[in-house]
FIDREN-562723 format. One record per residue (C-alpha): x, z, y. Coordinates in steps of 0.001 Angstrom, whole numbers, plus 500000, padded with zeros to 6 digits. Last residue first. Example, Ala and Ser with C-alpha at 12.3 -4.5 7.8 and 13.67 -1.06 7.14 Angstrom:
BEGIN
keza px: 513670	pz: 507140	py: 498940
keza px: 512300	pz: 507800	py: 495500
//
This chain:
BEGIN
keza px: 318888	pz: 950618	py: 099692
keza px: 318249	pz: 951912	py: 103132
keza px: 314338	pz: 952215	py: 102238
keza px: 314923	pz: 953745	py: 099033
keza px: 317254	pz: 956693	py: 100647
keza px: 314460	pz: 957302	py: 102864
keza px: 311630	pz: 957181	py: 100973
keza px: 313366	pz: 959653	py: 098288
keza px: 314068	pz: 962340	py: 100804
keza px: 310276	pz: 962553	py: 102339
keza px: 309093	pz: 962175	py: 098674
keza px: 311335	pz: 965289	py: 098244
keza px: 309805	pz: 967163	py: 100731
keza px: 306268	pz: 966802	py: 100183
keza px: 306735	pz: 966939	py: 096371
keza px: 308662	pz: 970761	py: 097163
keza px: 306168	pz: 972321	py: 099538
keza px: 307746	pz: 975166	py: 098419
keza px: 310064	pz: 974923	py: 095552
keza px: 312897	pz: 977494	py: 095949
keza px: 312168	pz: 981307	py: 096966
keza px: 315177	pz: 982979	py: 097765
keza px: 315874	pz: 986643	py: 099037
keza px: 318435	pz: 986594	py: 101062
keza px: 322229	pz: 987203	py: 099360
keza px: 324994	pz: 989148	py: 101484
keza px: 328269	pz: 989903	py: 100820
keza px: 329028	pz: 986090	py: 098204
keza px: 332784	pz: 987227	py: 096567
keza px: 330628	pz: 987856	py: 093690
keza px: 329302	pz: 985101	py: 093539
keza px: 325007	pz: 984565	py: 092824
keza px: 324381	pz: 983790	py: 096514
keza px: 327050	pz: 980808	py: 096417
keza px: 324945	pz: 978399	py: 093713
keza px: 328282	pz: 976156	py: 092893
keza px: 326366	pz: 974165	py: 091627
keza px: 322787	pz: 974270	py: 091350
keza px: 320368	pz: 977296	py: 092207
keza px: 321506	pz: 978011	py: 095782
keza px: 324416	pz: 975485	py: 096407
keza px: 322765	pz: 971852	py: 096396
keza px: 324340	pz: 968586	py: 096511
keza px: 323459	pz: 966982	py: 093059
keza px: 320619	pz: 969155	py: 091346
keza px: 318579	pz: 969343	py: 095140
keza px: 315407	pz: 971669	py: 094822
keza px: 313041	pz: 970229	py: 097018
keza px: 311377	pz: 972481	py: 099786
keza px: 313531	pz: 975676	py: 100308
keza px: 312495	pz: 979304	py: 101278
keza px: 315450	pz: 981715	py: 102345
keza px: 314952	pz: 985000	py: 103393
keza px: 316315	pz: 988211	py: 105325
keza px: 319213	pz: 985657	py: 107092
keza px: 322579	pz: 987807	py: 106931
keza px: 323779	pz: 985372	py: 109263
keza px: 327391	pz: 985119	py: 107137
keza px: 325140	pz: 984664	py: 104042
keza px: 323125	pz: 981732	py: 105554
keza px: 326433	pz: 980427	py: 106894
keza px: 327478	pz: 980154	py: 103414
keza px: 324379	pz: 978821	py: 102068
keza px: 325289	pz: 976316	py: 104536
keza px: 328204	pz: 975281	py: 103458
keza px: 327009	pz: 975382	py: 099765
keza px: 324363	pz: 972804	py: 100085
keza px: 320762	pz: 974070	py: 101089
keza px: 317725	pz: 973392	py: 098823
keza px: 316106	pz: 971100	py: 100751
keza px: 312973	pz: 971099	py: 103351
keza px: 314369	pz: 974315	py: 105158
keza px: 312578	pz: 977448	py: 106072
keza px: 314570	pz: 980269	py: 107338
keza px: 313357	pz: 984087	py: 107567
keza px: 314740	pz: 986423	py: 110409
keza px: 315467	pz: 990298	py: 110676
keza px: 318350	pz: 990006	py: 109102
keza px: 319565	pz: 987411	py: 111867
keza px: 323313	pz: 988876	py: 112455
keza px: 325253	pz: 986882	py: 115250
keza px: 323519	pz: 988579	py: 118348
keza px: 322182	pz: 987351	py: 121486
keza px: 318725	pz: 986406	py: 119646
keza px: 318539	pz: 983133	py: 121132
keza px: 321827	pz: 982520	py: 120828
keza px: 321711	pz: 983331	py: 117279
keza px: 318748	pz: 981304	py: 116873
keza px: 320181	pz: 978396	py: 118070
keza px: 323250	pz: 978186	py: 116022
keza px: 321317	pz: 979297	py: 112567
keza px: 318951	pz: 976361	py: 113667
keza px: 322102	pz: 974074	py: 113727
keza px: 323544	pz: 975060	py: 110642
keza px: 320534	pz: 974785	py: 109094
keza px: 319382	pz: 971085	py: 110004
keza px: 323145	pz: 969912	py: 108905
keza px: 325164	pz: 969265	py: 111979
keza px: 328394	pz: 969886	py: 110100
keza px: 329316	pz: 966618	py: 109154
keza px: 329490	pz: 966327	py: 113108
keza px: 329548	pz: 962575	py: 114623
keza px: 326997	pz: 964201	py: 116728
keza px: 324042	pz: 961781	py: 116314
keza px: 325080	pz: 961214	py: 112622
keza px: 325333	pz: 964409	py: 111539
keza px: 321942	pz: 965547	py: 113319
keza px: 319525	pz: 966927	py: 111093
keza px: 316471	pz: 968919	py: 112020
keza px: 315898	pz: 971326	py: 113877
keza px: 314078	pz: 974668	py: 114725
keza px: 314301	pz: 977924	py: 115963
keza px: 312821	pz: 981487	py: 116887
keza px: 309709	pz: 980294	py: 115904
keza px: 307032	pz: 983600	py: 116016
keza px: 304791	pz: 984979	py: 113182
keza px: 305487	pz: 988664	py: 114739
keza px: 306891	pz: 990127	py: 111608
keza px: 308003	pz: 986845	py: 109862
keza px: 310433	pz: 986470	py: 113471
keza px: 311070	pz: 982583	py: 111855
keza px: 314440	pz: 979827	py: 111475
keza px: 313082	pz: 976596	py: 111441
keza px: 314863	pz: 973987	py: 109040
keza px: 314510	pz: 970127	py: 108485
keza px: 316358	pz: 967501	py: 106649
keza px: 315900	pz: 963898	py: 106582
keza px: 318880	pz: 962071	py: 106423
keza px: 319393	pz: 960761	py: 109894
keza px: 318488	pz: 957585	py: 111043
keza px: 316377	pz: 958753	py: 114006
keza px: 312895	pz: 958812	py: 112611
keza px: 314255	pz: 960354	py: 109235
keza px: 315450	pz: 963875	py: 111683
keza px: 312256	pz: 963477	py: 113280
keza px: 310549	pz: 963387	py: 109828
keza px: 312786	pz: 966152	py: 109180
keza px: 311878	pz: 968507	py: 111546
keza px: 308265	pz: 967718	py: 111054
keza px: 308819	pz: 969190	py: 107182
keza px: 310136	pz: 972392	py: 108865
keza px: 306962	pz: 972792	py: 110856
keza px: 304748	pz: 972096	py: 107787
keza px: 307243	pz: 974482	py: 106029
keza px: 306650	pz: 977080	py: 108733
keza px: 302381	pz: 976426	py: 107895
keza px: 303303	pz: 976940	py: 104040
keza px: 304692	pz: 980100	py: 104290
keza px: 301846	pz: 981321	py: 106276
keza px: 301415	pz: 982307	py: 110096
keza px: 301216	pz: 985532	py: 111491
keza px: 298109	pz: 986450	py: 113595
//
């Protein structure tokens, strides 16, 4: 039996209470087969552990779940991430060709799906998921506003 939207974000939410755990800012993604219910990838961030400002949670899952897969096109695939992705990795998510994107908190500052620079809607942007923003999205964004208030 598939699992529900809500049950990935669960796993996406662990992801970044890892991420938090290890002094990183507290972003999780899992990348998901919605036809068969199965993971295909998960993680959380790692920027600081790598010394990578590209280690964001859903560059990283994208990573793994093309190797996984063999193949660097993941139409087939859904991602779940806690925050509303910036526009580097909406990018990515375009260049996968990921089917659909759900995000936890929406982020007005750093994030390029609805705010900013919000990459799907461009027309230079070749492939746009479908996007549902807002899932889960107290969960996540007390996750993101403990954090930054306890290093303040």
């Amino acid at each position: 039996m598939a699992q529900s939207s809500y049950s990935f974000m669960a796993l996406a939410l662990r992801e970044a209470e890892s991420a938090a755990s290890r002094g990183e800012v507290p972003v999780g993604a899992v990348i998901v087969d919605p036809d068969g219910g199965e993971v295909l990838a998960r993680a959380g961030n790692r920027v600081e552990a790598l010394n990578d400002p590209t280690a964001h949670a859903e560059m990283l899952a994208i990573r793994k779940a093309a190797a996984a897969t063999g193949a660097p096109r993941l139409d087939r695939f859904d991602l779940y991430v806690t925050l509303e992705p910036c526009a580097m990795c909406a990018a990515a998510i375009a260049h996968a060709r990921i089917r659909r994107l759900y995000f936890g908190a929406y982020d007005p500052k750093g994030g390029g799906v609805e705010h900013g620079p919000k990459f799907f809607q461009q027309p230079t942007c070749h492939h746009a998921p479908e996007v549902y923003g807002g899932l889960e999205e107290s969960r996540a964004g007390d996750l993101l506003l403990r954090f930054f208030r306890d290093r303040r």
